[in-house]
N, C-alpha and C positions, 0 to 999 in steps of 0.2 A: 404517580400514576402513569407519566406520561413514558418512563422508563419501564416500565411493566409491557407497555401497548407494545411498545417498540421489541424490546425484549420477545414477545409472542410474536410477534407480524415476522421478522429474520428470522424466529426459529420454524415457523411455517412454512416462509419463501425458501429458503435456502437450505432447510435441514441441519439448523444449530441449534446449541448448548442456548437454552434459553439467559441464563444466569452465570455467564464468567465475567470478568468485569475487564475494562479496559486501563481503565482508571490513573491517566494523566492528564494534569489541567495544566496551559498554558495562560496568560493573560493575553487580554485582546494587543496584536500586533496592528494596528491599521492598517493604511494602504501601504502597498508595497513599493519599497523605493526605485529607481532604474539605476539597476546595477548590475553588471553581466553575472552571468552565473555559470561557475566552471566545474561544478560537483553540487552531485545531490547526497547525504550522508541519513541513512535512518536506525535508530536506535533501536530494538526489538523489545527490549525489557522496557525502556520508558516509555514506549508507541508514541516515538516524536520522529518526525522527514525534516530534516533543514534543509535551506537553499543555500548555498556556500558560493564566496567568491574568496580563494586562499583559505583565510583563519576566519575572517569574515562573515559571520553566520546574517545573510539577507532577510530570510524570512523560514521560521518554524510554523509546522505545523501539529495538530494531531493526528494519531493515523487510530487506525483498525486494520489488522495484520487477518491473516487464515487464522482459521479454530483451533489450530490445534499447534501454538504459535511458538511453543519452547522446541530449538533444536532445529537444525539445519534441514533444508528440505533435500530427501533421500528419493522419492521416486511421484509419479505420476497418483494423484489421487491422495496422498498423506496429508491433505490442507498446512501445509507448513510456509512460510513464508521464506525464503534462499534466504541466505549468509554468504556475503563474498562482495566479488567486486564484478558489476554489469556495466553495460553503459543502457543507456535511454536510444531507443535507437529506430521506432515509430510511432506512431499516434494515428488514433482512430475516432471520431465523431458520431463515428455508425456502430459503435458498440452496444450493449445490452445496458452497461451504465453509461452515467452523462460524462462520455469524453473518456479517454483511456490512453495513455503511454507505457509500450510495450518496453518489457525489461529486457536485456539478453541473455535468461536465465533458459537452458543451461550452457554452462561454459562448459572448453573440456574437460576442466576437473570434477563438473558434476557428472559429465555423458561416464569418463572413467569408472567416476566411484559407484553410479546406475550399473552398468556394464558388468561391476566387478559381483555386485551381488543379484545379477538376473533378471533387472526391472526396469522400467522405462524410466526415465528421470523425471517425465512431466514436461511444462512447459509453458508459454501463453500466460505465461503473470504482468502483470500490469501494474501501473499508479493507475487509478479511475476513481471517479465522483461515485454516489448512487445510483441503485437501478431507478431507472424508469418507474414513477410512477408514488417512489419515497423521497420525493425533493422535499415535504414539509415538516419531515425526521432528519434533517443537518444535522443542528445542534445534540442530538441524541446517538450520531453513529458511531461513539467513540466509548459506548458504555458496555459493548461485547464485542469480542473480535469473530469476525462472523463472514470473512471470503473465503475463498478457498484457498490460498496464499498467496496471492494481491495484497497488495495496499493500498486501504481506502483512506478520502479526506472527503470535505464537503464538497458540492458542486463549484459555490465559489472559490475555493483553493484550487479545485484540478485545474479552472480557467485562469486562474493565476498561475499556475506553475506551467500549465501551458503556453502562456504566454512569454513565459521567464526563462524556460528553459529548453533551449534548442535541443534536437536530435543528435547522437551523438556525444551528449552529456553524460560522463563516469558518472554512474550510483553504486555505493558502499553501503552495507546490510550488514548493521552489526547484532553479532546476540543482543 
């Protein structure tokens, strides 16, 4: 039932698909260890973010990618979540969700291939927690993919991986 509420409240809030599913489970990781972290790596087909130090996988997450989440993001507005290689490279507290790290999406091969067919590429994607207001739907945000192409985790991961992961940090977005 509680996957229904939530389901209708995003498709409300944000103008999504009420019913795609996200549908990766990790088991619980506990506390995260202090380990430096030299790459962030996200899976798009399994909607898992690891923290990487080398080969190293520190600490996995679930994610919730944009709606509309197969396929490389092409322009401004397509909810697609980028493919490539960014770095992490600010962070905001004052965002709309709890806490947000900005991507460096687009690169020049995205401005190129925007360019080539007429359209703005977009922009302003982020790692960020939930909005304002859905902190008691955590554990539920991972059952539709439902940003715009952000990627979300619970509030308590973005403050972990905020914490874990300096500015500056390569992130890799794979199909």
């Amino acid at each position: 039932m509680r996957t229904i509420v939530l389901q209708i409240c995003l498709a409300a809030l944000f103008g999504i698909p009420a019913f795609t599913t996200a549908g990766y489970c990790l088991p619980d990781a506990g506390s995260a260890p202090h380990s430096h972290v030299d790459r962030v790596l996200v899976y798009k087909s399994k909607r898992l973010m690891e923290l990487r130090n080398g080969s190293e996988v520190i600490r996995s997450y679930r994610v919730a990618l944009g709606r509309n989440p197969v396929g490389r993001k092409v322009r401004a507005g397509d909810c697609r979540t980028p493919e490539g290689i960014y770095r992490l490279d600010r962070r905001s507290a004052a965002s709309r969700f709890y806490r947000s790290i900005h991507i460096s999406y687009p690169n020049a091969a995205d401005r190129a291939a925007a360019r080539k067919l007429g359209v703005a590429p977009g922009g302003d994607i982020m790692i960020h927690g939930l909005p304002k207001g859905f902190e008691d739907l955590e554990e539920w945000h991972v059952i539709t993919d439902w940003t715009k192409g952000c990627i979300a985790v619970t509030n308590a991961e973005i403050s972990e991986v905020w914490r874990l992961v300096p500015d500056g940090t390569p992130i890799e977005i794979k199909p």
